[in-house]
Each structure stands twice: as structure tokens, then as C-alpha cells.
VEXDREN-2710 file (C-alpha; in Angstrom, 1 decimal):
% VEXDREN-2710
k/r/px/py/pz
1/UNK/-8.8/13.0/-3.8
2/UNK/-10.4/10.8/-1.2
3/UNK/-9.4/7.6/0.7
4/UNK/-12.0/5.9/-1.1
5/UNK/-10.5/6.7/-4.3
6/UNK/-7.1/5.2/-3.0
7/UNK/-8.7/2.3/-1.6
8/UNK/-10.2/1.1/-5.1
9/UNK/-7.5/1.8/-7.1
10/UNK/-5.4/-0.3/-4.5
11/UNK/-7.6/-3.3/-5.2
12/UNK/-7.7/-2.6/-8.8
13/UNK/-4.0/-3.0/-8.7
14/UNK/-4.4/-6.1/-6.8
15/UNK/-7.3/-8.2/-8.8
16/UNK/-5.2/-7.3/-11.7
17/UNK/-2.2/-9.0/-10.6
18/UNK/-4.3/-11.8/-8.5
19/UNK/-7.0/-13.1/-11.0
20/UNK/-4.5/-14.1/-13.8
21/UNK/-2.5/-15.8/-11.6
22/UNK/-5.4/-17.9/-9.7
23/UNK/-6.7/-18.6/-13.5
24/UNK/-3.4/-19.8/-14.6
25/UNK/-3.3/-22.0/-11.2
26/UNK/-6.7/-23.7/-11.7
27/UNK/-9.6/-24.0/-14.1
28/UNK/-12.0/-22.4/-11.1
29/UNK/-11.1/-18.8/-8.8
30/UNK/-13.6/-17.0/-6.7
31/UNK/-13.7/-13.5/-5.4
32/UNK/-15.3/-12.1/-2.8
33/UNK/-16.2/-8.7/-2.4
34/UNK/-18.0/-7.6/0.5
35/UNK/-19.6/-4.5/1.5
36/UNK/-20.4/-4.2/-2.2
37/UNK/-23.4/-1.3/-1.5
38/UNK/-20.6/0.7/0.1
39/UNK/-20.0/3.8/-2.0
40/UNK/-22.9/2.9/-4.1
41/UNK/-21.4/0.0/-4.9
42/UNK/-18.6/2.1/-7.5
43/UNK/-15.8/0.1/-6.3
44/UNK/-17.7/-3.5/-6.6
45/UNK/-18.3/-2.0/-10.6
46/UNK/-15.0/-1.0/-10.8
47/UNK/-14.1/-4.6/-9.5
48/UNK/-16.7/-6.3/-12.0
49/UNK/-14.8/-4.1/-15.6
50/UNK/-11.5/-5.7/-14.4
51/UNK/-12.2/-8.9/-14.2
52/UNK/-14.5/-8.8/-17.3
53/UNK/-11.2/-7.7/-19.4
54/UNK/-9.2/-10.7/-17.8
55/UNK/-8.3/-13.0/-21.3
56/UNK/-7.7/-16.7/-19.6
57/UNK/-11.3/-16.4/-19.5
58/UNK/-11.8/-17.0/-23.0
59/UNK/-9.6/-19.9/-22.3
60/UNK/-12.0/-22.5/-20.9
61/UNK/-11.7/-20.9/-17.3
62/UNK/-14.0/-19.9/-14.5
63/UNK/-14.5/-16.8/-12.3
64/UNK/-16.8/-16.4/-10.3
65/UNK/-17.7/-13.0/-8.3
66/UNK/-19.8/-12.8/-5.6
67/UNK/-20.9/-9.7/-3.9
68/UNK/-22.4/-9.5/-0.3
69/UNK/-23.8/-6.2/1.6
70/UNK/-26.8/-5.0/3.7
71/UNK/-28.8/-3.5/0.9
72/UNK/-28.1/-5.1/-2.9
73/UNK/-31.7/-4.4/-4.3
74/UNK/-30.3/-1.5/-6.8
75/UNK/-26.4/-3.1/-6.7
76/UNK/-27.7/-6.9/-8.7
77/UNK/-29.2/-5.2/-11.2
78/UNK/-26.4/-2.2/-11.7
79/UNK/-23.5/-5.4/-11.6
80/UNK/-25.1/-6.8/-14.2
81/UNK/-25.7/-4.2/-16.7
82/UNK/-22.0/-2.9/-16.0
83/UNK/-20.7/-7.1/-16.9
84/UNK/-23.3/-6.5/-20.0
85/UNK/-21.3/-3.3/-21.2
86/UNK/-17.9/-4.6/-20.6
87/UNK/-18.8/-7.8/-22.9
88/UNK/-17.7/-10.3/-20.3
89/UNK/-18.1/-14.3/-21.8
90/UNK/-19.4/-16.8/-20.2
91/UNK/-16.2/-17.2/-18.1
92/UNK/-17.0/-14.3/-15.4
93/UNK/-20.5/-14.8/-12.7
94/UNK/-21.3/-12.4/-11.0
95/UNK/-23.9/-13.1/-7.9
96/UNK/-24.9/-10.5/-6.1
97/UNK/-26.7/-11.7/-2.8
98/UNK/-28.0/-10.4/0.6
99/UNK/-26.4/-13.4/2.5
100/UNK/-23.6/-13.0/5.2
101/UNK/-19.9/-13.7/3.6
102/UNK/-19.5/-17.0/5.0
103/UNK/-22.3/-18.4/3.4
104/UNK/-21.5/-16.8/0.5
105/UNK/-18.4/-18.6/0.3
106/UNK/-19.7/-22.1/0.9
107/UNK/-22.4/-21.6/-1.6
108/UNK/-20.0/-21.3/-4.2
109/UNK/-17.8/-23.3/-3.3
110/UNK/-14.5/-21.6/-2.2
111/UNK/-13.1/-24.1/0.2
112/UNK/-9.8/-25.4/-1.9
113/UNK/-10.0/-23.0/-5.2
114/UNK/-7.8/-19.9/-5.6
115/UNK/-10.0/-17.4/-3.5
116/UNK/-9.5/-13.4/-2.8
117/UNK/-11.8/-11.6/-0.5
118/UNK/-12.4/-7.9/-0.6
119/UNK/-13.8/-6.4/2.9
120/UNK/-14.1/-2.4/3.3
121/UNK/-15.1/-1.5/6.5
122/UNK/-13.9/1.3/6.8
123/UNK/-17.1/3.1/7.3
124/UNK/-19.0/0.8/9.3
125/UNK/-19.5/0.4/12.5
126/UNK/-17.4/-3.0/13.2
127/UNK/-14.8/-4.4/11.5
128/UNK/-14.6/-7.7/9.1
129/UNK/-16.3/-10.8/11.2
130/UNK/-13.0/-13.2/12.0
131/UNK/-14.6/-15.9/10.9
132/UNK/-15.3/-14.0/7.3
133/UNK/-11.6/-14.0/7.2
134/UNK/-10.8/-18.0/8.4
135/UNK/-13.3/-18.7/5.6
136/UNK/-11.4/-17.0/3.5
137/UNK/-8.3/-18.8/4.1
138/UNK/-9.5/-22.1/3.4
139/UNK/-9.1/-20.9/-0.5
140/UNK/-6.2/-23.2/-1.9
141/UNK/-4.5/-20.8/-2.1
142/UNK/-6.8/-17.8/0.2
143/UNK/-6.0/-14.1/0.7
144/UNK/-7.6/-11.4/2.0
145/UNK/-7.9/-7.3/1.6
146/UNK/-9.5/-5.8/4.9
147/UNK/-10.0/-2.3/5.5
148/UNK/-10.8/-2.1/9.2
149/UNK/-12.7/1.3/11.0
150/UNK/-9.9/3.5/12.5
151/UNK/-8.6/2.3/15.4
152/UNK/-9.5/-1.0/14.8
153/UNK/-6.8/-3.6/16.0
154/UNK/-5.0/-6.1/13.5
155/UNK/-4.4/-9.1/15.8
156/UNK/-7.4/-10.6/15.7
157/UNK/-7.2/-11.8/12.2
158/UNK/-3.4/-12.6/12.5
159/UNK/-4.1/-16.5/13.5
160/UNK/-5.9/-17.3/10.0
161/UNK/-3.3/-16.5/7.9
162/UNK/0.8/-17.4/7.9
163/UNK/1.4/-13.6/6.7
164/UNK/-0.5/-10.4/7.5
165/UNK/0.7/-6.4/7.0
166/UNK/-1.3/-3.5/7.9
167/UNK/-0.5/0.3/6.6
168/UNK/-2.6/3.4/7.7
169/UNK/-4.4/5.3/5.7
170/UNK/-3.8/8.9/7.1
171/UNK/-5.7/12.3/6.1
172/UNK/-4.3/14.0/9.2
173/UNK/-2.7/13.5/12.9
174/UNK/-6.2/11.8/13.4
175/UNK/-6.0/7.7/13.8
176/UNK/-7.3/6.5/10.0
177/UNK/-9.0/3.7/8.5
178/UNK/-6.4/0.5/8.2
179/UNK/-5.7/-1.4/5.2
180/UNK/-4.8/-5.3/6.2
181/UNK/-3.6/-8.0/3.6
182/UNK/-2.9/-11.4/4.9
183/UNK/-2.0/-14.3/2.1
184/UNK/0.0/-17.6/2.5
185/UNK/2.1/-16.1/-0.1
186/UNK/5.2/-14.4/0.4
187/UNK/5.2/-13.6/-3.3
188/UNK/1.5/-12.4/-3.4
189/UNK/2.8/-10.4/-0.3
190/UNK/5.3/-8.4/-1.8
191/UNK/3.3/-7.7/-5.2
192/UNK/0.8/-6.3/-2.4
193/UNK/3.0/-4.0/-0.8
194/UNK/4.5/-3.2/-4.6
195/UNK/1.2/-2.1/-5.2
196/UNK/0.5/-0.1/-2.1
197/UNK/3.7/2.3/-2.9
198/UNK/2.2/2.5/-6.4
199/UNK/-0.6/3.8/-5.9
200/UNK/-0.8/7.8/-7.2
201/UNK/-0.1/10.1/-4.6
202/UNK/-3.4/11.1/-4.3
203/UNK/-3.1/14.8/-2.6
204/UNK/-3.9/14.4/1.4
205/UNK/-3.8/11.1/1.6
206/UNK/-0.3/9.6/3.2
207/UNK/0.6/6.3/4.7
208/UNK/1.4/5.9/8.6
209/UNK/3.3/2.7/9.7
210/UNK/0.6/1.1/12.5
211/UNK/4.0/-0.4/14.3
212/UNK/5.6/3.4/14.6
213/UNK/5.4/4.7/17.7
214/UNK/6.0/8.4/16.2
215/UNK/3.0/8.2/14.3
216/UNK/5.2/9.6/10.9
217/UNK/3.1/10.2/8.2
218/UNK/4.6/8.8/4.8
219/UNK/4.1/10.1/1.2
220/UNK/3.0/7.5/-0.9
221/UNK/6.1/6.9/-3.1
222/UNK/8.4/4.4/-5.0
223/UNK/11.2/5.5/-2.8
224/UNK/9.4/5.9/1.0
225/UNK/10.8/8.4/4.1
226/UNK/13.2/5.4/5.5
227/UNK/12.7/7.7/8.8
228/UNK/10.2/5.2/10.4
229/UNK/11.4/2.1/9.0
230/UNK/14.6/3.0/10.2
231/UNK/13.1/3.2/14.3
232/UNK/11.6/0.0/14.1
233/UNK/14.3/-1.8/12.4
234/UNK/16.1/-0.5/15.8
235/UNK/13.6/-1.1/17.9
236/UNK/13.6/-4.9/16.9
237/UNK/17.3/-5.1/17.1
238/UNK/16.9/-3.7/20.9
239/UNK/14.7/-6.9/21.3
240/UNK/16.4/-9.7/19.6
241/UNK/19.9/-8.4/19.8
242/UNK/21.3/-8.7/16.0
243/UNK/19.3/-11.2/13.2
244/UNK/20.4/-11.6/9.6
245/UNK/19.3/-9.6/6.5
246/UNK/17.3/-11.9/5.3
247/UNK/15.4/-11.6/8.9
248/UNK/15.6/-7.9/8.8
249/UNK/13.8/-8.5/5.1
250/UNK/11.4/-10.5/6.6
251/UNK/10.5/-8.5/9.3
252/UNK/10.0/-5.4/6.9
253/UNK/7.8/-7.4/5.3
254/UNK/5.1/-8.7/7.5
255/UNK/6.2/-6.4/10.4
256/UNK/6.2/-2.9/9.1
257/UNK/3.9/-0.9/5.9
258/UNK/7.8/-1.1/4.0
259/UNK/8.8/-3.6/1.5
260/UNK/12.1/-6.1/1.8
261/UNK/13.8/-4.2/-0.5
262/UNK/12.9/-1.0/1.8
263/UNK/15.2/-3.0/4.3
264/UNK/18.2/-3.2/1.9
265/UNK/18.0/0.1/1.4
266/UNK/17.6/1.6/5.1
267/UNK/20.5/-1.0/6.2
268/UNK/22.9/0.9/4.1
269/UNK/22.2/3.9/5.4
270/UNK/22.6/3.0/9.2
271/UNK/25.5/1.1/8.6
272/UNK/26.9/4.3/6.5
273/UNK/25.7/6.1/9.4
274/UNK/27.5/4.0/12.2
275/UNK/23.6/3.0/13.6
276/UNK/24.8/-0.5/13.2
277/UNK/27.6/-3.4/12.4
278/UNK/27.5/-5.7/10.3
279/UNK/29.5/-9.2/10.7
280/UNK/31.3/-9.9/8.2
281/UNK/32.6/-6.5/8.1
282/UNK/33.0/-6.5/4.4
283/UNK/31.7/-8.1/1.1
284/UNK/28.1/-7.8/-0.3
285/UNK/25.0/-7.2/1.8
286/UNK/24.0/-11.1/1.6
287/UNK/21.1/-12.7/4.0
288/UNK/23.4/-14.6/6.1
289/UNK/25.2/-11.1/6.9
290/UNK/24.4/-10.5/10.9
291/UNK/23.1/-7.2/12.1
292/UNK/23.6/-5.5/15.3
293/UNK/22.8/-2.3/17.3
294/UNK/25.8/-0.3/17.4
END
């Protein structure tokens, strides 16, 4: 199986668990998916059959989809006839344009609705436009699913959202393309990374922590190598000397490809281990217990 493949079944997993809960949040959501003539537009179909099966939309709301890319002359008419088949009401639009994302979004109307954009760039030759992204984040609430060329850096779209992750997307020792999700959400954050370790362990395709300087490659699995997540949890305790669990959980989250609960998990095994102390030294694993390097 391919990366591609990986890649729309991640945002499969994702619209499923975003467009509900926009639709239950307001009358109005938008998605954006860019790049939509990338893979011959597949994954902007795939995209248009999940939404079309959404039922708040028989419920008096509105979704609308808009897809943006270099060449859409064959993708309009192909979006349509796949939202004909799947027997989509009159709740779901989809507009396919030629326009850059930004306009997109102002044309319908994003700025203060539930919006979710959709940018793989993985193949092209620069990554999502930063100011693609701020747009993006002026959704009430906004979020965003980048996939960035390998090698790309993550920083630069780090000031337009509270909370941003990156995980690798590794076929080999070889840097890979980078999947980004940034959200205001710390709950829309951790169904993202719930998601991510979901996804079918497609053969050849492994995670690789962008923050681990061993450059491990992960399996994709509901119980992940704690191997790198382990280092950096060190590696941060090195640099801020001890910080709670609930830090530690935090960290995880934004910091590393691992979930918080990965963090509850690796911290018993390093203080089984002797790796580090915990203050108090007995009683349940709460947030305000303190962590140190041993």
C-alpha cells in the first residue's frame, strides 16, 4: 500500500469525526480541500461520499465543500456526478473552483463558521501558502490537515494556531512527506492523533517522530514502540529540570507524533525502570505528580 492511501484514509477518519461535530456546533461548516486534482482528485471523491452520508444534514444544516487545485476542468464535473451517486440533499455544496485557497475561503464565507482545511502537498513542489493556513484559522472554530513535501519545516505555520503536531510519514531511512494538524482544540487534537494510530498498518508505511533525533521508525499501532517517546520525554526533562504529568501529557501531545495517554504509559515504565522520580513517591500517577531525571 502507498502513502497516499494512508493519507486519505487519515482524513477520512478525521471528516468523519469533524463534520458531525461542526454541524452540531452551528447551522453552517465549511471544508476546504485543496490540491483536489492531486491523485486524480480520488481522495477529494472520497472526501465528497463522506460527507454526503453525514445525517445532521437532513436536519436543516449546511455544508459546504469547496475544492481548489491547478487543473479542476475534469475534477467539477467528476465531484458532481460522485455527490449525484451518493444521493446527497440539499444540505451538502460542493464548488469546485480554479481560485487560490484564500479566496476560496472568503467567497464562502469561512471567517467565524466551523471550518477544516485539507492541504496535500506532499507531491508538489512547495509547501501550503502560510497565509492558506491563517485563513484557515479564522474558522470559529478553524483547523487544519497539512501534508508538507519531505523535508519541509513545521514552524512556519506554528503562529496561526494555539496547537500544532507533526508525524512523518516514512517508506524508508529516506526523510518523508510530513503530516501537520494544528486546531484550537485540545479535544479535536487528541481525536487526531487517535486517529493517526488507527489507521491500518498499511505494509511499508511507518511513522517517524519529526522531534527524534534517532530518526526511529514506528509501526503504526494502538500500542506505539515507547522507544522514542521515551528520549524525548528525557530530553525535555534535561531542559526544564522536572514538570508535572499533566505537563509531560501536554508535551506528548503537541510536542511529539504520541498521544497523552502514550505519556502515562511510558512514565511507568521509566519510573519502573529507575529513568526517573516521581514526588510524591507514592499514590496514583495524578497531574500534579512532579517528574524528574534520575
Amino acid at each position: 500500500m502507498s502513502v497516499t492511501t494512508v493519507k486519505r484514509e487519515l482524513l477520512i477518519r478525521h471528516l468523519e469525526a469533524w463534520a458531525p461535530a461542526a454541524l452540531h456546533r452551528g447551522r453552517r461548516a465549511i471544508y476546504l480541500h485543496g490540491y483536489a486534482d492531486v491523485d486524480a482528485g480520488a481522495t477529494a471523491e472520497a472526501a465528497v461520499r463522506v460527507l454526503a452520508d453525514l445525517p445532521d444534514l437532513a436536519r436543516g444544516r449546511e455544508l459546504f465543500m469547496v475544492a481548489v487545485g491547478d487543473d479542476m476542468t475534469t475534477i467539477t464535473a467528476r465531484l458532481a456526478e460522485v455527490q449525484r451517486q451518493a444521493g446527497a440533499g440539499a444540505g451538502l455544496s460542493v464548488l469546485a473552483i480554479g481560485a487560490p485557497a484564500e479566496v476560496a475561503l472568503r467567497a464562502a464565507g469561512a471567517k467565524g463558521v466551523p471550518t477544516l482545511g485539507f492541504l496535500d502537498a506532499g507531491s508538489a513542489s512547495e509547501p501550503p501558502a502560510v497565509a492558506t493556513v491563517t485563513a484557515l484559522a479564522e474558522g470559529r472554530p478553524g483547523e487544519a490537515l497539512l501534508v508538507l513535501p519531505a523535508g519541509s519545516p513545521v514552524e512556519p505555520y506554528r503562529d496561526a494556531f494555539p496547537l500544532l503536531t507533526a508525524a512523518e510519514l516514512a517508506v524508508g531511512e529516506e526523510p518523508g512527506e510530513v503530516v501537520v494538524f494544528a486546531t484550537a482544540s485540545g479535544k479535536s487534537l487528541e481525536q487526531f492523533k487517535e486517529a493517526l494510530w488507527a489507521v491500518d498498518e498499511f505494509a511499508g508505511v511507518r511513522l517517524r517522530d519529526p522531534g527524534d533525533p534517532e530518526r526511529h521508525l514506528i509501526d503504526i499501532s494502538l500500542q506505539p514502540h515507547p522507544g522514542p517517546l521515551r528520549r524525548e520525554i528525557l530530553a525535555h526533562l534535561a531542559e526544564v529540570g522536572a514538570a508535572t504529568v499533566s505537563d509531560l501529557r501536554t508535551f506528548t501531545l503537541t510536542e511529539t507524533v504520541y498521544r497523552a495517554a502514550d505519556a502515562n504509559r511510558v512514565l511507568h515504565l521509566m519510573l519502573d525502570a529507575g529513568t526517573v522520580t516521581r514526588d510524591p513517591a507514592t499514590g496514583r500517577l495524578g497531574g500534579d505528580v512532579l517528574i524528574s531525571a534520575s
